[in-house]
KEMI-693791 format. One record per residue (C-alpha): x, y, z; residue in one letter. Coordinates in steps of 0.1 Angstrom, whole numbers, plus 5000, padded with zeros to 4 digits. Layout:
<pts>
PT   xx   yy   zz residuo
PT    X    Y    Z       A
...
</pts>
This chain:
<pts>
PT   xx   yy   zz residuo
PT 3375 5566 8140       X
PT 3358 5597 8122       X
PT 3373 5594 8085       X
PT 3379 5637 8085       X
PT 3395 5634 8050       X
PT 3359 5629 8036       X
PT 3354 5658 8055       X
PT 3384 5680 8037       X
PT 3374 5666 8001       X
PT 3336 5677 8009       X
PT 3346 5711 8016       X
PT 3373 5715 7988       X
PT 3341 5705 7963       X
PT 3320 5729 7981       X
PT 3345 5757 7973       X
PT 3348 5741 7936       X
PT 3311 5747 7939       X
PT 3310 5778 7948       X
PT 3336 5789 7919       X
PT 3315 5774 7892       X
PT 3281 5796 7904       X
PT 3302 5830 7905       X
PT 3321 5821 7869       X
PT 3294 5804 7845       X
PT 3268 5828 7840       X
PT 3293 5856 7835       X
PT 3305 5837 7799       X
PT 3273 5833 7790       X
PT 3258 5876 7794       X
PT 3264 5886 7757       X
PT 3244 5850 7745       X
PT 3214 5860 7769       X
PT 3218 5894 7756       X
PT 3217 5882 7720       X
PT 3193 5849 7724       X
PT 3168 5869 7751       X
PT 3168 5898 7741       X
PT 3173 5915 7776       X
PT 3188 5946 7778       X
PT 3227 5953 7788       X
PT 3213 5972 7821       X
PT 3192 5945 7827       X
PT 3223 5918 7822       X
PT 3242 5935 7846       X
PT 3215 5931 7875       X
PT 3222 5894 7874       X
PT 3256 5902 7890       X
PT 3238 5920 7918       X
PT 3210 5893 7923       X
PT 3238 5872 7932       X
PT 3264 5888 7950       X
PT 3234 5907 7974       X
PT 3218 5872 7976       X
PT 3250 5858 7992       X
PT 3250 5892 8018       X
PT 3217 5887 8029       X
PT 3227 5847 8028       X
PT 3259 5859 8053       X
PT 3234 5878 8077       X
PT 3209 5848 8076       X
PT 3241 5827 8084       X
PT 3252 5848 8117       X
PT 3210 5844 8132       X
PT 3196 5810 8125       X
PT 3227 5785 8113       X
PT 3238 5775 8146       X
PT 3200 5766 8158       X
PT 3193 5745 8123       X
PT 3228 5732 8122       X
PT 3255 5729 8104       X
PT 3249 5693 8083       X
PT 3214 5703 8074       X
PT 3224 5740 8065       X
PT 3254 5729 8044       X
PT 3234 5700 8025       X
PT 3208 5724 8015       X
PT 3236 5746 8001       X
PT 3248 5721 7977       X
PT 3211 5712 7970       X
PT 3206 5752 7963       X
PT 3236 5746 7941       X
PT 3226 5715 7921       X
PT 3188 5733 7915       X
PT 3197 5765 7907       X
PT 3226 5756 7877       X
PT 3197 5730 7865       X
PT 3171 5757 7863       X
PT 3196 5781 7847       X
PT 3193 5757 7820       X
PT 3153 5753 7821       X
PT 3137 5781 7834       X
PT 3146 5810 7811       X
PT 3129 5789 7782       X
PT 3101 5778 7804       X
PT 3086 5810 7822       X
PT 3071 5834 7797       X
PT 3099 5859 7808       X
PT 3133 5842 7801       X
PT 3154 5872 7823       X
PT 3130 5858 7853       X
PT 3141 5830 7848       X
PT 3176 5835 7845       X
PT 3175 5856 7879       X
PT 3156 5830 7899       X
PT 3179 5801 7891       X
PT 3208 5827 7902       X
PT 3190 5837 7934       X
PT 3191 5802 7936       X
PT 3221 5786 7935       X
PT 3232 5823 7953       X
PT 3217 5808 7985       X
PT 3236 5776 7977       X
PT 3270 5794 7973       X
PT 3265 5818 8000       X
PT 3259 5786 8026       X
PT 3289 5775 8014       X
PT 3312 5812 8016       X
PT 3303 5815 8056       X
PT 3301 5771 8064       X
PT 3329 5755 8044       X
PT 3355 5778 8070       X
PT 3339 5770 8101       X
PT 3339 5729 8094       X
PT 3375 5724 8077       X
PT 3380 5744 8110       X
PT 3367 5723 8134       X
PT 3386 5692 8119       X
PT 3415 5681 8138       X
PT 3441 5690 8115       X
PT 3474 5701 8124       X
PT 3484 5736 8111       X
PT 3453 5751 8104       X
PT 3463 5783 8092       X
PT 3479 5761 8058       X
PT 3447 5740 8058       X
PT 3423 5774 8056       X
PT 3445 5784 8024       X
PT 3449 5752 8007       X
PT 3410 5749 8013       X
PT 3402 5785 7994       X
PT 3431 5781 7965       X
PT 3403 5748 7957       X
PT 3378 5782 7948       X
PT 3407 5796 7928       X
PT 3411 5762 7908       X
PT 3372 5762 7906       X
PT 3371 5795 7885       X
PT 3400 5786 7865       X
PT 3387 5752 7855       X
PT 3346 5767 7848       X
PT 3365 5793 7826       X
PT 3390 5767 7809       X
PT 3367 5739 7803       X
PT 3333 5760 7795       X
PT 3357 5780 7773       X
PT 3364 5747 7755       X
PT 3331 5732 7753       X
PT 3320 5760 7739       X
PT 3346 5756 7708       X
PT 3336 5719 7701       X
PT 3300 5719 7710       X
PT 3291 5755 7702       X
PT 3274 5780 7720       X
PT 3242 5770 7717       X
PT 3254 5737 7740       X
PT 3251 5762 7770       X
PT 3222 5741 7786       X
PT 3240 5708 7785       X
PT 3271 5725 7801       X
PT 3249 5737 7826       X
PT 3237 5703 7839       X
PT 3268 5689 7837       X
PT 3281 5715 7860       X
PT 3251 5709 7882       X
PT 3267 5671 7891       X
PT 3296 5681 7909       X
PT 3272 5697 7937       X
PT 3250 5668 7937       X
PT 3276 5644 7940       X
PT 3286 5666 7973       X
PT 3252 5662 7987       X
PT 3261 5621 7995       X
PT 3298 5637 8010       X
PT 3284 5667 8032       X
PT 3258 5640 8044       X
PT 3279 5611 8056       X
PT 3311 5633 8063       X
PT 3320 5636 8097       X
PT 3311 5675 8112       X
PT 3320 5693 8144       X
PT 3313 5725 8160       X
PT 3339 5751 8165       X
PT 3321 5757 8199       X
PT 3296 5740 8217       X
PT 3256 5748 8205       X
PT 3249 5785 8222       X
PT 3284 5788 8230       X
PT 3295 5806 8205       X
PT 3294 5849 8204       X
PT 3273 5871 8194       X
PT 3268 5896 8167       X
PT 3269 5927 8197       X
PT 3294 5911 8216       X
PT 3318 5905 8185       X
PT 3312 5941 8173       X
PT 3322 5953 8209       X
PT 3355 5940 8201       X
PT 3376 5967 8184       X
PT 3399 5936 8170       X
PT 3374 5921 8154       X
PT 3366 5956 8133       X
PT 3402 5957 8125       X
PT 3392 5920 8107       X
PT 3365 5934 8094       X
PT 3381 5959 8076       X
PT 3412 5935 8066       X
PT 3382 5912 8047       X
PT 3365 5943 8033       X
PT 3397 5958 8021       X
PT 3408 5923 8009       X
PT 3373 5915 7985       X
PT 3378 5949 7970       X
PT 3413 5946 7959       X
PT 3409 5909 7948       X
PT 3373 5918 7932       X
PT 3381 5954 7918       X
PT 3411 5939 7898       X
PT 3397 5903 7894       X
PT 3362 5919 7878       X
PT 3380 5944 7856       X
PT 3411 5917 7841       X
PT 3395 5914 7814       X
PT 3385 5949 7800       X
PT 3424 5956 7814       X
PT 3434 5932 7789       X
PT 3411 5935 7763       X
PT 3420 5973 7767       X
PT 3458 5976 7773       X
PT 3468 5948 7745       X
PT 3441 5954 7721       X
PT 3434 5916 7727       X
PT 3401 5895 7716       X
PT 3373 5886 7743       X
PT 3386 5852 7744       X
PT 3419 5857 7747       X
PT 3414 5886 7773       X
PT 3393 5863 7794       X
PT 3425 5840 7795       X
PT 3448 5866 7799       X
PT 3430 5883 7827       X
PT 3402 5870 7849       X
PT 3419 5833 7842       X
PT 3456 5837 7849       X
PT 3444 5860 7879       X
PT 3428 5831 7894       X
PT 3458 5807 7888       X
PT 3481 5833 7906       X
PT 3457 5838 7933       X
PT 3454 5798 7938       X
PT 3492 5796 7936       X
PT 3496 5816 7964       X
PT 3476 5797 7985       X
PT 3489 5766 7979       X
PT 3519 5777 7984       X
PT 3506 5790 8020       X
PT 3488 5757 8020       X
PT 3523 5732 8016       X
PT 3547 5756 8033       X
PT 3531 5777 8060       X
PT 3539 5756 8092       X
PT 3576 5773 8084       X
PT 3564 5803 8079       X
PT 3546 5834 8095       X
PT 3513 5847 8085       X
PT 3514 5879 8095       X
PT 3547 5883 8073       X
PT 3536 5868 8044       X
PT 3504 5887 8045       X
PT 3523 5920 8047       X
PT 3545 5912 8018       X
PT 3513 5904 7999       X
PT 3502 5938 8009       X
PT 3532 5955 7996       X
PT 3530 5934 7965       X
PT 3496 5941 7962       X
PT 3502 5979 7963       X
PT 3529 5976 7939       X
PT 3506 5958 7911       X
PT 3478 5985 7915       X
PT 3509 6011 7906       X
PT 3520 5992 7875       X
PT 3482 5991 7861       X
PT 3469 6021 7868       X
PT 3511 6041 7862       X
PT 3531 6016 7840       X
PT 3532 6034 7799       X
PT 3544 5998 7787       X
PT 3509 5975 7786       X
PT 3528 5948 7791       X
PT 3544 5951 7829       X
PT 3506 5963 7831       X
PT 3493 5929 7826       X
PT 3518 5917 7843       X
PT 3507 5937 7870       X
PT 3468 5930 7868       X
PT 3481 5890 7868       X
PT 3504 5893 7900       X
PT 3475 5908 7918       X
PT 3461 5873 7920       X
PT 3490 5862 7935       X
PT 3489 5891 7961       X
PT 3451 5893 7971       X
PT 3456 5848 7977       X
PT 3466 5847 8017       X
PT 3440 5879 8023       X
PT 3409 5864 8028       X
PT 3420 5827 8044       X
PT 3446 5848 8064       X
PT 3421 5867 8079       X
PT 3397 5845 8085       X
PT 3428 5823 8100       X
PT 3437 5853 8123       X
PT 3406 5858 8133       X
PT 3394 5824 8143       X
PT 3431 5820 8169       X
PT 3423 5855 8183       X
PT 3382 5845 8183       X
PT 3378 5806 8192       X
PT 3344 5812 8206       X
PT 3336 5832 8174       X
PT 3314 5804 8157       X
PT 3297 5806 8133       X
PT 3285 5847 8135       X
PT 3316 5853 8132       X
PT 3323 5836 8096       X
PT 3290 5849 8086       X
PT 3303 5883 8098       X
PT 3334 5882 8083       X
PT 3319 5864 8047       X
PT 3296 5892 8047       X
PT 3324 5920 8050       X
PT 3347 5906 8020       X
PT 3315 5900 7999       X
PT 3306 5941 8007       X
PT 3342 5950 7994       X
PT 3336 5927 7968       X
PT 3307 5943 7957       X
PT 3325 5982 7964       X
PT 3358 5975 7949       X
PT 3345 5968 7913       X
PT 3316 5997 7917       X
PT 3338 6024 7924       X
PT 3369 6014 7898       X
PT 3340 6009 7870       X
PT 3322 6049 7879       X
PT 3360 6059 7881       X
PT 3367 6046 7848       X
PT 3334 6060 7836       X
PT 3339 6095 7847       X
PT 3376 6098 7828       X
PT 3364 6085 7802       X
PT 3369 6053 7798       X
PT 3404 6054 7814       X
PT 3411 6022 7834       X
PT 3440 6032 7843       X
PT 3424 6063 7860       X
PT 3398 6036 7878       X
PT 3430 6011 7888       X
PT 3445 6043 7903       X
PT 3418 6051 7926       X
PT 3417 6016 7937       X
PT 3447 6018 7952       X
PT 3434 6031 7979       X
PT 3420 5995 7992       X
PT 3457 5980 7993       X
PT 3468 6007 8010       X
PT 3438 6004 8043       X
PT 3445 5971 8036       X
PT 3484 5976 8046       X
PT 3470 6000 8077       X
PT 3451 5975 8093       X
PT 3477 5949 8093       X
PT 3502 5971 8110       X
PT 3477 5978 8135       X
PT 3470 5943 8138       X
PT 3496 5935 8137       X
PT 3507 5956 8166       X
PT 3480 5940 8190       X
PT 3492 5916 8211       X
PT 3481 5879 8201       X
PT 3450 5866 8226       X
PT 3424 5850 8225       X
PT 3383 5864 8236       X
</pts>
């Protein structure tokens, strides 16, 4: 019998994998900055060579995965993975450029983590598991654990080993996706649908329920990434706190509130309903963007930036949930679809809070406030939604 549980423990390391590419080089900007010599500007196009990478990754995904497959698409990803965190700590010493050679090792393991965003969905979803709405969010809390473990244990390598140990850390990151190659190669995978059975990109986008899910999962990666990306400044900013301690207080304990919801989702949510606890994340959600961007006292704003986490957890696994019972012939387009979308509001939510912020100068709260907006749609669509009655396409 087909040992699925090597399956499930493949894809929760693919997620871990995933949270370690998106979370590592951030700590390390001002050291490149300092040890480089590349400009600020030019720091903060490593960002955008990643997160674009993963979009154009997501529309790759939706074309050509179902004709390569999904072992052979998913192996390369943690190979991606593995080469690009080992070439972050090479490259930049080896090429005569070192910013080169930071941004090809991200490009890199990009295309590792953005096989991963659109295929680690798709195959916990084909497992036979019972309740697979709980399974989809215990799955993506493993991303939130991922980011607060690179941030924790970088944060204390860094204190006993010094800053200069970056490249060792780097490596040693590296292992965790090159164990997963032996586990995505010898784990059991099926196919949602059968090959060519799946939809379409047209024939998706001529469903008007499946832009209502693509606006949940853009509306979802821009609340979660607007406050996510900005935590830290919040803190740094509200509480007067060090970078340290802001990175702990922010991005950090976002991440364990966001993974708390969804394990929470992830034990309890054959006794529970989605669309419910999704709506009262919404609300939550709302009320958290209210306290940063309104609250006088700094404190219920923290409080508020932290409790975000916690609201923005069931968004993304929800919808994806949602989408695959009212899609079952979606395959794998529709993940990359739907990858793509929250990766766009991922990539929106932080742009416009940070020009906000800029233009009132330097007033987070005034950038928080606009932000709202994104709950809000966010709280529009699943009314609508969740006025359609359920069936499946």
């Amino acid at each position: 019998m087909p040992d699925y549980g090597k399956t499930k423990k493949a894809c929760y390391l693919g997620f871990i994998t995933q949270a370690i590419t998106a979370n590592f080089a951030p700590l390390l900007f001002l050291k490149f900055h300092h040890d480089y010599q590349i400009s600020l500007g030019n720091i903060a196009w490593i960002s955008t060579c990643f997160f674009f990478t993963q979009l154009l990754v997501d529309l790759f995904c939706a074309k050509f995965v179902d004709r390569i497959g999904y072992r052979v698409c998913i192996v390369a990803a943690e190979v991606c993975s593995a080469a690009g965190l080992i070439g972050l700590a090479f490259l930049p010493d080896i090429l005569p450029n070192p910013f080169m050679g930071i941004v090809c090792s991200v490009i890199i393991y990009a295309v590792g983590s953005g096989l991963i965003e659109v295929l680690g969905s798709p195959v916990m979803e084909a497992c036979p598991f019972e309740n697979k709405e709980a399974t989809m969010s215990l799955l993506h809390s493993f991303y939130c654990w991922g980011a607060v473990g690179t941030i924790l244990i970088s944060t204390l390598f860094f204190l006993l080993f010094g800053m200069d140990s970056w490249r060792w850390l780097a490596v040693l990151w590296a292992l965790i996706p090159a164990v997963n190659i032996y586990y995505f190669a010898t784990c059991p995978i099926k196919y949602l649908v059968e090959e060519g059975g799946g939809m379409g990109i047209r024939e998706l986008f001529r469903k008007p329920l499946f832009w209502l899910a693509v606006c949940l999962m853009v509306c979802s990666g821009a609340s979660e990434l607007a406050m996510a990306q900005w935590a830290s400044a919040y803190a740094e900013a509200a509480l007067g706190l060090s970078k340290t301690a802001g990175d702990l207080a922010g991005p950090c304990m976002f991440a364990v509130t966001m993974g708390i919801s969804r394990m929470i989702f992830g034990k309890y949510g054959d006794r529970m309903d989605l669309m419910k606890f999704m709506t009262g994340s919404g609300v939550l959600c709302v009320v958290c963007y209210l306290l940063t961007s309104l609250s006088a006292n700094p404190l219920a704003g923290l409080v508020g930036c932290i409790m975000c986490g916690f609201s923005v957890g069931i968004m993304w696994p929800g919808t994806i949930s949602i989408s695959s019972e009212r899609f079952p012939a979606g395959g794998t387009a529709m993940f990359a679809l739907l990858a793509m979308a929250g990766d766009l509001g991922g990539s929106i939510g932080p742009g416009i809070v940070g020009r906000i912020t800029q233009y009132t100068g330097d007033n987070i709260r005034a950038g928080m406030g606009v932000g709202l907006v994104f709950p809000v749609i966010l709280l529009v669509m699943l009314f609508i939604l969740g006025r359609k009655k359920p069936r499946s396409f």
